[in-house]
N, C-alpha and C positions, 0 to 999 in steps of 0.2 A: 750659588748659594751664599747668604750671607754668611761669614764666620762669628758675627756677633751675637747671633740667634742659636748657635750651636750649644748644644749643653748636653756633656756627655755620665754617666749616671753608672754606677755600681754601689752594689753592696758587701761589706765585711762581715767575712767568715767569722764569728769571734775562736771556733777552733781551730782555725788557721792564719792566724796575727801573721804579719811579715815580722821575721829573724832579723830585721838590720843592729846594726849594733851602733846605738849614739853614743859611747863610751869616747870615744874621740871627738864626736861634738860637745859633748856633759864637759871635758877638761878642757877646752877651748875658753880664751877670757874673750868679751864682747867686743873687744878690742880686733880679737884675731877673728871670731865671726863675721867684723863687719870687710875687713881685709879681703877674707872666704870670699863675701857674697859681691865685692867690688870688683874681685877676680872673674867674674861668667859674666862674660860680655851679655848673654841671652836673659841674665835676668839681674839686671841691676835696680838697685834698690830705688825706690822712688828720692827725687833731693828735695831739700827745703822748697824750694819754689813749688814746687809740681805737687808737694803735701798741700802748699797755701791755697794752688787753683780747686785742689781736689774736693766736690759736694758731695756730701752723706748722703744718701736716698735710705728715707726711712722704711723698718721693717713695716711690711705689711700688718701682719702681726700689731705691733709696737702702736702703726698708727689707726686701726680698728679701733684697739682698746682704748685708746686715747679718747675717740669719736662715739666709743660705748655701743658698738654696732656690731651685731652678729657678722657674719662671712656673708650674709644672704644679705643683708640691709646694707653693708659697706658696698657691695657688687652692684647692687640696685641703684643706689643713692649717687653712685657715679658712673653707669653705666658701662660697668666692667663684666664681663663672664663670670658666675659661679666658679666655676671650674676653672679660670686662670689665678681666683683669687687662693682659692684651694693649695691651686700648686704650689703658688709663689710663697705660702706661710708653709707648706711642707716640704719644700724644698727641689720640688721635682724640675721645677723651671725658675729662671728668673725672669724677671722681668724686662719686656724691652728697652730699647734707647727711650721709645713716646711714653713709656706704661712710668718708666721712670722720670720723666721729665711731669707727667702727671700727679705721680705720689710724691715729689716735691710741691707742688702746687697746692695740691691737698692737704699736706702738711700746716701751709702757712696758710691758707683759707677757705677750707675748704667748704663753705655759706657760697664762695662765689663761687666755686668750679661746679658747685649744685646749682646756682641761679644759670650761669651760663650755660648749662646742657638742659634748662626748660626749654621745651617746645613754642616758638615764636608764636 
């Protein structure tokens, strides 16, 4: 199984909020946060270099409205699923590595990612 395509899903209780206590994060200066998070080998912070490679993939959401197109005409117009677009503005899945490399595409022109999925 791929691990990229995993996406794991729950809901909060609002009458059962977790107890933790950030009272020792809340007095922490950013200084010593960033110390904290340099200390866990498992999840270091991304560095300057690795922010500069990093691309936005735009919200589904974000670039519909942008395109002025219902859920059902953005899903049609580039022949994506109803129901993947669904998810991905509610949250229930994200979108793949291709779905992503897409909705960049789409972002910057999407006149040609429509000409190039006409039928020959």
């Amino acid at each position: 199984m791929n691990e990229e395509n995993i996406t794991i899903h729950f809901d909060l209780d609002p009458k059962n909020l977790s107890t933790s206590d950030w009272s020792h994060f809340d007095a922490m200066t950013e200084e010593e946060r960033h110390l904290a998070a340099l200390s866990d080998p498992d999840s270091l912070p991304a560095s300057e270099e690795q922010l500069m490679r990093a691309r936005r993939v735009p919200t589904v959401y974000n670039l519909r409205r942008k395109l002025n197109l219902t859920q059902a005409q953005f899903a049609h117009r580039f022949q994506l699923s109803l129901g993947a677009v669904r998810d991905w503005e509610q949250g229930r899945t994200q979108p793949d590595h291709a779905a992503r490399t897409l909705l960049r595409v789409i972002e910057f022109n999407p006149d040609a990612v429509e000409k190039a999925l006409q039928p020959v």
